[in-house]
DOBA-222101 format. One record per residue: residue in three letters; x, y, z of N, C-alpha, C, O in turn. Coordinates in steps of 0.05 Angstrom, whole numbers, plus 32768, in hexadecimal, padded with zeros to 4 digits. Example, Ala and Ser with C-alpha at 12.3 -4.5 7.8 and 13.67 -1.06 7.14 Angstrom:
Ala81087F8E809C80F67FA6809C81087FBE809C811D7FBE80A9;Ser81017FD3808E81117FEB808F81028001809D810C801780A1;
This chain:
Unk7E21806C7F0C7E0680767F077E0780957F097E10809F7F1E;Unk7DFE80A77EF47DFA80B77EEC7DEC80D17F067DE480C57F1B;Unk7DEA80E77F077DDB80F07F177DB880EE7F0E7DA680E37F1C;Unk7DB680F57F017DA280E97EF57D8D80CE7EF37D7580CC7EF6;Unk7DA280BC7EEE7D9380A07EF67D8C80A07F107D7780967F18;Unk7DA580B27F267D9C80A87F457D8280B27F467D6C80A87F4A;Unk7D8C80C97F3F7D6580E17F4D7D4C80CB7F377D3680CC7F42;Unk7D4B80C07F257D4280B37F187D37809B7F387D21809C7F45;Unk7D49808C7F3B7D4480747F4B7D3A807F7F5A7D22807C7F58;Unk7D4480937F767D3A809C7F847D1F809F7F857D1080947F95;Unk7D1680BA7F677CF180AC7F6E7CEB809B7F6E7CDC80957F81;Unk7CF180847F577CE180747F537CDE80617F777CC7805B7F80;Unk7CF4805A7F867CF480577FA47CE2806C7FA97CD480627F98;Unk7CD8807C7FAE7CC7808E7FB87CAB808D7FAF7C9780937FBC;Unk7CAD80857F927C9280867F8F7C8180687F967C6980667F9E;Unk7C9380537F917C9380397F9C7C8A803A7FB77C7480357FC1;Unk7C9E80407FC17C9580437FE37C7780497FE87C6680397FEF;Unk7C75805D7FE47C5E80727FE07C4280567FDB7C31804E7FEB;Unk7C47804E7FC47C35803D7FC07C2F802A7FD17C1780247FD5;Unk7C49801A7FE17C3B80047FF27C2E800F800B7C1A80058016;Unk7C3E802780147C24803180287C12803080307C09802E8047;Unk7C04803580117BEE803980117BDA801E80077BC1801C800A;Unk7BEC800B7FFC7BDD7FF07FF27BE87FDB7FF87BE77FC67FEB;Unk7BF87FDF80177C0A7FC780247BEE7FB380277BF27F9B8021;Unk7BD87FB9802D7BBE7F9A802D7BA97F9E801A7B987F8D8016;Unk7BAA7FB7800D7B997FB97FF37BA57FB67FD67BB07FCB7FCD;Unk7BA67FA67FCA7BBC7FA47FAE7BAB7FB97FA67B947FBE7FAE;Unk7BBF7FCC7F8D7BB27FDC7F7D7BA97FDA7F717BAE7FC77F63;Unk7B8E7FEC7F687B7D7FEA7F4B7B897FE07F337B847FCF7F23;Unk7BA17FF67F377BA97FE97F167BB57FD67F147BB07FCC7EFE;Unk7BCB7FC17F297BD27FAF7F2D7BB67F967F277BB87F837F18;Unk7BA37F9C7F337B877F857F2B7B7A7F857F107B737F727F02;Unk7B7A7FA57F0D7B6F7F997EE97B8D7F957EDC7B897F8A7EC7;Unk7BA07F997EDF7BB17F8E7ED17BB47F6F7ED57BB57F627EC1;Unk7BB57F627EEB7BA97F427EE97B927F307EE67B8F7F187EE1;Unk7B807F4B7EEA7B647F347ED97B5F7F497EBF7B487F517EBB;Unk7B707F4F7EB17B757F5A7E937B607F537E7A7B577F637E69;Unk7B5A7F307E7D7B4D7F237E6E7B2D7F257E6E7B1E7F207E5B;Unk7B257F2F7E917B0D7F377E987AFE7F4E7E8A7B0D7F617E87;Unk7AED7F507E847ADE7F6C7E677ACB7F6F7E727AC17F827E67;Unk7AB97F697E877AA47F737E977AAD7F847EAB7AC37F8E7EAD;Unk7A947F877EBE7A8D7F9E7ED17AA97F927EE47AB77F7E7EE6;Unk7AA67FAF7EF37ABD7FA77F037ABA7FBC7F297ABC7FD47F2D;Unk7AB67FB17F337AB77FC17F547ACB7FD27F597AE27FC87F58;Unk7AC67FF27F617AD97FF87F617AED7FFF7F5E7AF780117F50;Unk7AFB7FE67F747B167FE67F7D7B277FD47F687B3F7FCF7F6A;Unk7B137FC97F4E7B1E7FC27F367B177F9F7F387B247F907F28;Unk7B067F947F4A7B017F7D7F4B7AEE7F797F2B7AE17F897F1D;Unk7AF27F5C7F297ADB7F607F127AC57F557F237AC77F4D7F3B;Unk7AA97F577F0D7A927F507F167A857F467F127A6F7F507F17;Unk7A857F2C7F0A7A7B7F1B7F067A577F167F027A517F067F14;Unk7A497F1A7EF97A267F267EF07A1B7F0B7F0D7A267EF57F12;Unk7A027F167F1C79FE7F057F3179E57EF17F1F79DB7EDD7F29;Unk79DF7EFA7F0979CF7EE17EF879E17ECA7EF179D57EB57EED;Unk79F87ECA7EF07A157EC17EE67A197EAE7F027A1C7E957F02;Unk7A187EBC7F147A1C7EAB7F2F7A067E9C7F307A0A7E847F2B;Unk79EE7EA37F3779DB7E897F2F79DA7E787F2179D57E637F2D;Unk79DD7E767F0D79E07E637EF579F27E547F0279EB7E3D7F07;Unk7A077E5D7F097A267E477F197A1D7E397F287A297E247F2A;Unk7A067E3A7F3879FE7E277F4E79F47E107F4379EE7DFC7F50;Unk79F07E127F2779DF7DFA7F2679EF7DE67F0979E77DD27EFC;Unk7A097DF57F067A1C7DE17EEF7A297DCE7F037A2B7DCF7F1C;Unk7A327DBD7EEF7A417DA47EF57A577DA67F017A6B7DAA7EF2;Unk7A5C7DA67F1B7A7F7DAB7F227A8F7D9E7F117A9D7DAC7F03;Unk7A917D7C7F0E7AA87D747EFB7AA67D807EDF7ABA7D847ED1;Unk7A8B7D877ED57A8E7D9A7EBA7AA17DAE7EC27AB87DA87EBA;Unk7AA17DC17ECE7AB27DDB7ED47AC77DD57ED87ADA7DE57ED3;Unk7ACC7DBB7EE47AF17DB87EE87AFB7DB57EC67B0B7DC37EBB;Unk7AED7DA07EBC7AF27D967EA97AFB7DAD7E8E7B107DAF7E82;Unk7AE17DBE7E8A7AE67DCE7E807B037DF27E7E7B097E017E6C;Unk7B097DEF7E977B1D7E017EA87B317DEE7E9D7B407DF57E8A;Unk7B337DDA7EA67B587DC57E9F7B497DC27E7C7B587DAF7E77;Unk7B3B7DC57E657B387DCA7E4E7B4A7DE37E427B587DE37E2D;Unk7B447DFD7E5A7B4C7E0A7E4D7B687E1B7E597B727E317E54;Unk7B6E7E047E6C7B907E017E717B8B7E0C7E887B9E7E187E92;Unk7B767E0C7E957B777E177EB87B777DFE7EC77B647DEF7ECB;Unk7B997DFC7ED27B937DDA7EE37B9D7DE67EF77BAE7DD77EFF;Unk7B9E7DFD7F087BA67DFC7F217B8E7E097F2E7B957E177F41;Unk7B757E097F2A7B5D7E1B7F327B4F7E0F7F4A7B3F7E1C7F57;Unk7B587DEA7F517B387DE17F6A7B517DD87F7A7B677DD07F73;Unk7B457DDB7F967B577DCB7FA77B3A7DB67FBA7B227DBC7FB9;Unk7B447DA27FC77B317D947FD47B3C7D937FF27B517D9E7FF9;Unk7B277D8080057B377D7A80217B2B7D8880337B387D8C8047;Unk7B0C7D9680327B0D7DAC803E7AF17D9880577AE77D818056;Unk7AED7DAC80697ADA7DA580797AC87DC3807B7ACF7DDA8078;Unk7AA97DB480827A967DCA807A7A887DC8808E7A867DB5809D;Unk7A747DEB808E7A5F7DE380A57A4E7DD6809E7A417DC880AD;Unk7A497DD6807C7A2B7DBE80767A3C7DB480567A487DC18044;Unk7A347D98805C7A3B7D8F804A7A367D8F80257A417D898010;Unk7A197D9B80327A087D9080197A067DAF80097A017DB27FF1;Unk7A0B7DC5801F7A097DE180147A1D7DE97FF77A337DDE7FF5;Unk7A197DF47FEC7A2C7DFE7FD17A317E1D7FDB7A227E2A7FEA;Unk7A3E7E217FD57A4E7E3A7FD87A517E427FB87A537E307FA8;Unk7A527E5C7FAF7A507E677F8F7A507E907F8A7A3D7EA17F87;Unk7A6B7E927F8B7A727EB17F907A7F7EBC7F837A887EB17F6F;Unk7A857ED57F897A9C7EDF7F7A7AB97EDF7F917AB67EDB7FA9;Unk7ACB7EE27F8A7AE37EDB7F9F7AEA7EF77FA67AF27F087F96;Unk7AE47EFA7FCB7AF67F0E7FC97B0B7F067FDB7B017EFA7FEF;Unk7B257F087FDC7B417EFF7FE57B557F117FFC7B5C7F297FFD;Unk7B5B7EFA800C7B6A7F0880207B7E7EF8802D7B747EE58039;Unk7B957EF9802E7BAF7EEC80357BBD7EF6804A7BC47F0D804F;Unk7BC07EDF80587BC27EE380797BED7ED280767BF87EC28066;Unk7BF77EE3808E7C117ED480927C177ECB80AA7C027ECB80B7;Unk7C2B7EC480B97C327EBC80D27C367EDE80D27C3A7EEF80C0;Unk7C347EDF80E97C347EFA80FD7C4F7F0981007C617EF98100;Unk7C557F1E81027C6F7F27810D7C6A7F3F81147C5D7F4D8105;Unk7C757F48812E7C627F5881417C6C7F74812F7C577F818132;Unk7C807F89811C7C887F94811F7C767F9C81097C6D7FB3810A;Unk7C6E7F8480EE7C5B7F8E80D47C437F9180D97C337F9D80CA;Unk7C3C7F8380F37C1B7F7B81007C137F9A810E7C007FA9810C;Unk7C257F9B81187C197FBA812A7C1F7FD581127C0F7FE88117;Unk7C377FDD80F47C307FE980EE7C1D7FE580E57C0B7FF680E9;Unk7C147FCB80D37BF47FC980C07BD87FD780D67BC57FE680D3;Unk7BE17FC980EA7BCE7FCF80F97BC57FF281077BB17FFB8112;Unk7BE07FFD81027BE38020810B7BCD802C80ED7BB8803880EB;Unk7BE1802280DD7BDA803080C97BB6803380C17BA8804680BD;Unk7BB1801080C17B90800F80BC7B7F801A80CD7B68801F80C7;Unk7B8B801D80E47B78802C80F97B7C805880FC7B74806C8107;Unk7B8F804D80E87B95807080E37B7F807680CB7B73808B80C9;Unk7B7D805D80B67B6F806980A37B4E806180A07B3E805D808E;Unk7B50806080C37B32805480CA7B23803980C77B0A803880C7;Unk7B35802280C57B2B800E80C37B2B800180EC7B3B800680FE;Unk7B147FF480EB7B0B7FEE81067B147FCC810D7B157FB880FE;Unk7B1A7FCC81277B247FB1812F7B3D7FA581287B517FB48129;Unk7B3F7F8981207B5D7F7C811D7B5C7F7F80FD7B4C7F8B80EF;Unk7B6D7F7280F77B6B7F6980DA7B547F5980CB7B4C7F5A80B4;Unk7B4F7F4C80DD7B3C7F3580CC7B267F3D80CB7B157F2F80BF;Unk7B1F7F5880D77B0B7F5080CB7AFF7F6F80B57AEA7F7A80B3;Unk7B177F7380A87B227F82808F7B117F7E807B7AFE7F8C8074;Unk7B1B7F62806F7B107F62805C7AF97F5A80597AF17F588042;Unk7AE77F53806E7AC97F56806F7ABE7F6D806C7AA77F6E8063;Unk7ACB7F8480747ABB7FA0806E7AB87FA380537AA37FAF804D;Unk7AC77F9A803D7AC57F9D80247AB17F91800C7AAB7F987FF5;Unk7AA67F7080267A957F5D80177A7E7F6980037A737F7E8009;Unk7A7B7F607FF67A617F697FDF7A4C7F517FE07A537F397FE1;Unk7A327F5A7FDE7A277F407FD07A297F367FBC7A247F3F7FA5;Unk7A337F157FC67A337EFA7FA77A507EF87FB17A5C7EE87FA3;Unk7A647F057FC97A7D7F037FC67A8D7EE87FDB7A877EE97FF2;Unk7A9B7ED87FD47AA67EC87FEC7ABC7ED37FF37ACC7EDE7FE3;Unk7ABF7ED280077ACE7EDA80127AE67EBF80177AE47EAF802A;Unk7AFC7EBE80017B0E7EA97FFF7B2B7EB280137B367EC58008;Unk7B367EAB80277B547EAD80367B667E9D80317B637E86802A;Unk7B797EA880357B927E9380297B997E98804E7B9B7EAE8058;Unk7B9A7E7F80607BA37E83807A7BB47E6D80827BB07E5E8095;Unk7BCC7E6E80717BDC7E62806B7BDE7E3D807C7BF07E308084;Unk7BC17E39807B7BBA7E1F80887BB77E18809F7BB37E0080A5;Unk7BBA7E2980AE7BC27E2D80CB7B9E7E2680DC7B897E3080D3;Unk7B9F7E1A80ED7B897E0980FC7B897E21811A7B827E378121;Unk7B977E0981247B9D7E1D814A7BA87E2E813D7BBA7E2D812D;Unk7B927E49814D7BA27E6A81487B967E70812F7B8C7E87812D;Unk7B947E5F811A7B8C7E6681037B6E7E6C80F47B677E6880DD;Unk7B617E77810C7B3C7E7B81117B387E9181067B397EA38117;Unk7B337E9A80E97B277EB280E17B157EC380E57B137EDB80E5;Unk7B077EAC80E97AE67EBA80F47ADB7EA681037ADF7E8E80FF;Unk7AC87EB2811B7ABA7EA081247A987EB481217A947EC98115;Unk7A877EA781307A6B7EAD812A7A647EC581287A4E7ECC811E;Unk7A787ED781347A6A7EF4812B7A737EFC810E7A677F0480FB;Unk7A867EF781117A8D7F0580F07A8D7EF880D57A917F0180BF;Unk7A837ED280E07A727ED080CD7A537ED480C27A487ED080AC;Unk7A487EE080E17A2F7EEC80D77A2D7F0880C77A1A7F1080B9;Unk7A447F1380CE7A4F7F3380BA7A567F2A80A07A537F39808E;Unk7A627F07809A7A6A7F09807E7A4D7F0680717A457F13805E;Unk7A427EF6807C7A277EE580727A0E7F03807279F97F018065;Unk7A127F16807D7A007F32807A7A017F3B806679EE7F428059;Unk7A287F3C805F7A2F7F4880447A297F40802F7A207F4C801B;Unk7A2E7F2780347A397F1A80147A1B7F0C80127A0C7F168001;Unk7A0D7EF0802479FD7EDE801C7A057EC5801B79F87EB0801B;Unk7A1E7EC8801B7A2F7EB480177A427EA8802C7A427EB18043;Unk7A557E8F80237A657E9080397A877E9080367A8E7EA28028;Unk7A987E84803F7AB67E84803C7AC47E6B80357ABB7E55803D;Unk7ADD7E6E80237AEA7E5880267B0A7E67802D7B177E778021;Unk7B0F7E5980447B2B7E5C80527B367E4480597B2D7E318066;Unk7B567E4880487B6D7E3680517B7A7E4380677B907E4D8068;Unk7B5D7E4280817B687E3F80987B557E3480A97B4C7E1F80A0;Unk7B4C7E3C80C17B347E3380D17B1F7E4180D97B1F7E5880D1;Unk7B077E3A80EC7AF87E5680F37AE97E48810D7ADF7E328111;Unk7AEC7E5F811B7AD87E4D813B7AC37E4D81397AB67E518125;Unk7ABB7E4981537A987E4E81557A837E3C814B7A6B7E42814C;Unk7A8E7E24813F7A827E19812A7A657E0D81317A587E03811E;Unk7A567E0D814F7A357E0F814E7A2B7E2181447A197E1D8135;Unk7A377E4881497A337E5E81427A357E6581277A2E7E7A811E;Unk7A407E50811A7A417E5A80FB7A2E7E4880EC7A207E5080D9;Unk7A307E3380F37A1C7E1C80EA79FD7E2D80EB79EA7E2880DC;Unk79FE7E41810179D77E4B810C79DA7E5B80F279C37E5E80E9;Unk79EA7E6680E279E07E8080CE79E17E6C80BD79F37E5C80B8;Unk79C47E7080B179B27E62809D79B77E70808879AE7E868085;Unk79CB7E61807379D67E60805B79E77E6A805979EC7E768045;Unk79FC7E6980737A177E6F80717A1D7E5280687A0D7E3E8067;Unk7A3F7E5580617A4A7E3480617A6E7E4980607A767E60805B;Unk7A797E3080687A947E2E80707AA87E1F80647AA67E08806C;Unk7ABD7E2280537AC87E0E80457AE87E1A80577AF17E318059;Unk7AF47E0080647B057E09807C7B187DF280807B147DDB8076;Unk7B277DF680897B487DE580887B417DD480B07B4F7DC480BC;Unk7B2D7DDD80B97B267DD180CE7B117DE780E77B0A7DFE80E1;Unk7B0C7DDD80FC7AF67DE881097B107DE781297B1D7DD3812F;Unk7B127DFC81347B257E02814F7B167E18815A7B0B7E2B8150;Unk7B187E0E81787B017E26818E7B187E3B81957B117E4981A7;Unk7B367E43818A7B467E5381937B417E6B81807B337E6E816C;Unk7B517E7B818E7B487E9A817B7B617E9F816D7B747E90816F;Unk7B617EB381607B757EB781407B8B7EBC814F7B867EC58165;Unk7BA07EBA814B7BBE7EBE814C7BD67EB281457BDC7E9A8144;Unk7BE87ECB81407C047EC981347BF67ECB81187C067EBF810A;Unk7BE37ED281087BE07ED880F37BDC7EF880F17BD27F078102;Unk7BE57EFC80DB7BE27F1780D37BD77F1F80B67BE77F1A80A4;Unk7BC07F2B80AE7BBF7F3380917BCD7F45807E7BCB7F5D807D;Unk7BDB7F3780707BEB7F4C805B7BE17F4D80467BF17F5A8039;Unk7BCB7F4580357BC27F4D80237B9F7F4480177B947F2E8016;Unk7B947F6080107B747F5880087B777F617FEB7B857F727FE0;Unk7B667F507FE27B697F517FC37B777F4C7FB47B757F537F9D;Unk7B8E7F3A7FBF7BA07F357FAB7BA27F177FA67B9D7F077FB7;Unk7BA97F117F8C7BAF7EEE7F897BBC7EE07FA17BD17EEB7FAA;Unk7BB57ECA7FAC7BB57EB57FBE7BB57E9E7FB47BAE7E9B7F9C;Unk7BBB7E887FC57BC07E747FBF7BB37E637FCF7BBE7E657FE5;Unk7B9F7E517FD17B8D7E3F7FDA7B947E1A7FD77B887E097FCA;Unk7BA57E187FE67BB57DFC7FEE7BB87DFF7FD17BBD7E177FCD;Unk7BB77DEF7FB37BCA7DEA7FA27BAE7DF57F897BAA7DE97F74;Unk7B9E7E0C7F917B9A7E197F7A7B9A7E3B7F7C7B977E467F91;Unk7B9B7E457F6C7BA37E687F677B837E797F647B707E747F55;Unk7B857E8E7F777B667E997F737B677EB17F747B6B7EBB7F8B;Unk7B647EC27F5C7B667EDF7F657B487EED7F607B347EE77F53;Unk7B507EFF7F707B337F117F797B1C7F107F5D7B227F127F45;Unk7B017F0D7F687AED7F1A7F577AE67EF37F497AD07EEE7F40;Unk7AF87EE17F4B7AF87ECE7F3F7ADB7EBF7F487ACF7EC37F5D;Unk7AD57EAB7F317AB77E9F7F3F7AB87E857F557AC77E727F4F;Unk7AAC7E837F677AB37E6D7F777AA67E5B7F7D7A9B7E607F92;Unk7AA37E467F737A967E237F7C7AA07E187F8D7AB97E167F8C;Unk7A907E0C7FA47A9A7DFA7FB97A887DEC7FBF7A747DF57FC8;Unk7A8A7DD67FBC7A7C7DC77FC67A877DA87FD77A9D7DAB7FE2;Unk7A7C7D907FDA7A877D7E7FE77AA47D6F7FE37AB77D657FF0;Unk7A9C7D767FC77AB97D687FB37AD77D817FB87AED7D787FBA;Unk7AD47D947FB87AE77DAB7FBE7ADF7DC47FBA7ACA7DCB7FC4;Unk7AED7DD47FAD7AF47DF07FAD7AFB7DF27F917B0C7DE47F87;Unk7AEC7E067F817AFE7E077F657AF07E247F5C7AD97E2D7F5D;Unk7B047E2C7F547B0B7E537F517B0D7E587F317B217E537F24;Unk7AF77E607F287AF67E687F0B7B027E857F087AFD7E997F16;Unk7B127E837EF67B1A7E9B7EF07AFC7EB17EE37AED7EA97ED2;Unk7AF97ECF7EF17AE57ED47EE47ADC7EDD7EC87AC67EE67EC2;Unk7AF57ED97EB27AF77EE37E997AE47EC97E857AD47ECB7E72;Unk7AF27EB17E967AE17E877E8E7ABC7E8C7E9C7AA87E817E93;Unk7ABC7E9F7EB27AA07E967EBF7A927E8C7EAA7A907E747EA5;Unk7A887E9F7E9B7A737E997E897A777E887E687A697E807E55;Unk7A887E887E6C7A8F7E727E557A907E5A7E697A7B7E507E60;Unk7A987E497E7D7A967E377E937A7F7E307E8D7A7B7E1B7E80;Unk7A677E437E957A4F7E3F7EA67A347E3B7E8D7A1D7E337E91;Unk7A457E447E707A2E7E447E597A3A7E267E547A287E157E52;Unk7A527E1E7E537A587E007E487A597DF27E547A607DDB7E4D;Unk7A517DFA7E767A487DDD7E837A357DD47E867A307DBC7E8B;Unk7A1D7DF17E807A057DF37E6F79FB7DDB7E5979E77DCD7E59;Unk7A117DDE7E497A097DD57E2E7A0A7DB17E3A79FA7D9F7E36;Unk7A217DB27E467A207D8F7E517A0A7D887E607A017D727E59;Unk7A017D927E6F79F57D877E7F79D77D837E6879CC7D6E7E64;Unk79D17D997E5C79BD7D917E4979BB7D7C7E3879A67D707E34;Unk79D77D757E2A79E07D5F7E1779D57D437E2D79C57D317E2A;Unk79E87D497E4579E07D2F7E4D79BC7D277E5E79B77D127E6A;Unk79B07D347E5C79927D2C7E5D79887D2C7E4679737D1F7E44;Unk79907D367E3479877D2B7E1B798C7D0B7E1D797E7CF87E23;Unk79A37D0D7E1779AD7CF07E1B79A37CD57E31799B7CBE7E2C;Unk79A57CDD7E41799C7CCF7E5D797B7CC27E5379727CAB7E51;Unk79707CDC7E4E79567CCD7E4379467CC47E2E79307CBA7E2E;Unk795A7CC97E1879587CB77DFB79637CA17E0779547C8E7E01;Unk79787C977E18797F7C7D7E1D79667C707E33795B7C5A7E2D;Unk79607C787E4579467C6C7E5779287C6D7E3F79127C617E41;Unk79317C7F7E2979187C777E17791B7C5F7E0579087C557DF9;Unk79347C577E05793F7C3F7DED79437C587DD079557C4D7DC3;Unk793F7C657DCA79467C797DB179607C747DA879677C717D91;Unk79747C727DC579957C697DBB79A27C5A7DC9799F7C5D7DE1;Unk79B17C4A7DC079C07C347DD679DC7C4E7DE179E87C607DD4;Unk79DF7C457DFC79F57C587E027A0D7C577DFA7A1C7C6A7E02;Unk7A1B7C3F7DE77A2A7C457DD47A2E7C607DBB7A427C6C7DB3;Unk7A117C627DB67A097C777DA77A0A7C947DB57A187CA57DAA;Unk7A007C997DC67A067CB77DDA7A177CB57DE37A237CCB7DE1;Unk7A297CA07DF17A4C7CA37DF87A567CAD7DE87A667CBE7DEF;Unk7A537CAA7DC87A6F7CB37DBE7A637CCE7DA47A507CDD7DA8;Unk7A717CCE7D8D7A707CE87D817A507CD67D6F7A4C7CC07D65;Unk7A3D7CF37D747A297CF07D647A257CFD7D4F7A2B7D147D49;Unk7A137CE67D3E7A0F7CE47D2479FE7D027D1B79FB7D137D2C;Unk79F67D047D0679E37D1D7CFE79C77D137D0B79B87D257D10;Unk79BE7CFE7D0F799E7CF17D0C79A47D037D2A799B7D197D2B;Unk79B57CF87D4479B47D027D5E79C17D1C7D6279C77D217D7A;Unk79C67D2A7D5479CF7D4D7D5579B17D4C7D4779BE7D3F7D36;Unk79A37D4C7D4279887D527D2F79747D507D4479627D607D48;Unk797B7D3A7D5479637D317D6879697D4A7D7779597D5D7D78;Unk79857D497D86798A7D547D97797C7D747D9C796D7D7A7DAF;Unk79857D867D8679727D9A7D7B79527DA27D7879467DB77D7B;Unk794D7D8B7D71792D7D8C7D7A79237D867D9A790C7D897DA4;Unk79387D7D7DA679317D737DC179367D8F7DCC79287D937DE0;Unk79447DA57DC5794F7DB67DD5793B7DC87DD3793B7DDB7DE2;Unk79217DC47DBA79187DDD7DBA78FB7DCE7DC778E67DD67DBD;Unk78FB7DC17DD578E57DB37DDD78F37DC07DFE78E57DD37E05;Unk78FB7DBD7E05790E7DC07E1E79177DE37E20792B7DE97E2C;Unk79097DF47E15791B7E107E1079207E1D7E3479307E2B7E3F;Unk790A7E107E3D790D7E1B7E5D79187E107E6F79107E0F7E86;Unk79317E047E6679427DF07E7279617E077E6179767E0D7E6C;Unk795A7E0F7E47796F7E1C7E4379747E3B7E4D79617E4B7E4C;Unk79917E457E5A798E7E567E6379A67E677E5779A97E7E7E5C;Unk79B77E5A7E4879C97E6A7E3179B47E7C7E1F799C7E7B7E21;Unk79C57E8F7E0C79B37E9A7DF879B47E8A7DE779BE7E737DE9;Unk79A67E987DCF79A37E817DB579C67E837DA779CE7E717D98;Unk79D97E9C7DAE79EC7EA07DA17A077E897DAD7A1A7E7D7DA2;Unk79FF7E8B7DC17A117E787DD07A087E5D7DD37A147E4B7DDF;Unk79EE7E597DC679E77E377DC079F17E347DAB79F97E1D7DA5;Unk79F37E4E7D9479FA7E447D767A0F7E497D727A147E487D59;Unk7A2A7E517D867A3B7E4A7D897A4B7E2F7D947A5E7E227D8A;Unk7A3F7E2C7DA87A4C7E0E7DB87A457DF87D9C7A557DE97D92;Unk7A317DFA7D967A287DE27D7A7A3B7DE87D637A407DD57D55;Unk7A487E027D5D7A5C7E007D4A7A737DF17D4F7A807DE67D3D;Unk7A7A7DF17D737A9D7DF67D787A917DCD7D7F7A9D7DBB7D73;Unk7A817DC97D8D7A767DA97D8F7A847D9B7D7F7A7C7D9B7D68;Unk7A967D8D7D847A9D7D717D827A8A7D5E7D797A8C7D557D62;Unk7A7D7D597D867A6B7D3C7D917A787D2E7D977A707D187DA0;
């Protein structure tokens, strides 16, 4: 090697270095829009995207198996994981993801992370980091590598700090205490790998904002998030709104349906399978009888009716 190439390597080690310094638990801006690349909206920031909070409403009220269905359509099969335990069962959870990945501990990376963040003014332990950053509409998703005893992210105070921020609540592949104290904050909810009265340890945070892994699906920052009884499933945010207009469009199809069949109009042989022009005809007039039930535009209704199957 040349003199040249060395002094060559040399910076590039230097300027490398340089970089994790400074983004050893914050991934970089450009590192995030370079992975959510596909994303074309607003974006926070620190390069999160942003998902519109009209966009998040709408989510609360589509079909979960529509949204899986549609995601493994369009080749996203590693997005929901299930198994989880909650503070309320019946609550839905519906956010944007913001991400934080926790490891087994080792005293030597724990105390610099921890010199450094308190050099550059961040307050307390680690955990509770990436709550300073929460936004409203945001969940706050952890990768805590499953861990129960020791593995308590938060207990009642700092889920009343997430639930200030955001509105919202968490899903962690780990645990969280306190669980009368979290149950009292009215319209928090908890999606959690288990409930333990011990406090956090041998965990350490090494990274906010960066892709994680949620027992056997992949979730990177800014992504949209459904939880409910059935599991956990992480829309990429570039699909949100294509998801949420075509689970739209089903859920409409099938009350159409549902009640031409309780009217006798069609035997459910006829709405099960691909329909004729007479029921794409009906269907259309039913929709404009119903317009306050539709919440797509008219461009994205007269789209889904082009790309429609039946």
């Amino acid at each position: 090697m040349n003199l040249i190439s060395k002094l060559w390597w040399c910076f590039c080690l230097c300027f490398f270095a340089g970089k994790s310094i400074v983004f050893a638990q914050h991934i970089p801006k450009e590192e995030l829009l370079f992975l959510t690349a596909e994303w074309s909206g607003a974006r926070f920031d620190d390069g999160r995207p942003k998902i519109p909070d009209e966009l998040i409403t709408r989510a609360r009220a589509i079909g979960f198996d529509d949204a899986w269905t549609i995601l493994r359509n369009e080749g996203y099969n590693n997005q929901f994981e299930q198994g989880w335990q909650m503070l309320h069962e019946d609550a839905l959870i519906a956010g944007r993801a913001l991400t934080a990945m926790y490891i087994p501990s080792r005293p030597d990376v724990e105390k610099s992370i921890l010199t450094r963040g308190h050099n550059q003014g961040k307050k307390g332990n680690t955990n509770s980091w990436p709550i300073d950053l929460l936004q409203k509409g945001d969940v706050y998703v952890a990768d805590g590598f499953g861990k129960i005893a020791g593995g308590t992210l938060i207990g009642q105070t700092l889920g009343n700090a997430i639930f200030n921020r955001t509105g919202n609540g968490v899903v962690f592949d780990a645990a969280v205490r306190d669980f009368n104290g979290l149950k009292e904050i009215k319209g928090f909810n908890a999606f959690v790998r288990g409930f333990h009265p011990s406090f956090l340890e041998e965990s350490m945070l090494i990274g906010i904002n960066t892709p994680i892994r949620i027992g056997k699906a992949v979730v990177l920052p800014g992504d949209l998030v459904l939880s409910n009884k059935e599991g956990a499933l992480f829309i990429p945010a570039h699909l949100a709104e294509k998801v949420i207009v075509t689970a739209e469009f089903i859920q409409l199809r099938d009350a159409f349906g549902n009640e031409r069949i309780k009217s006798g109009t069609y035997s459910v042989g006829q709405i099960d399978n691909q329909w004729d022009d007479q029921i794409k005809s009906d269907f259309l007039s039913w929709l404009k009888q119903h317009e306050d039930q539709v919440k797509m535009s008219k461009t994205q209704l007269d789209e889904l009716m082009k790309k429609r199957t039946w």
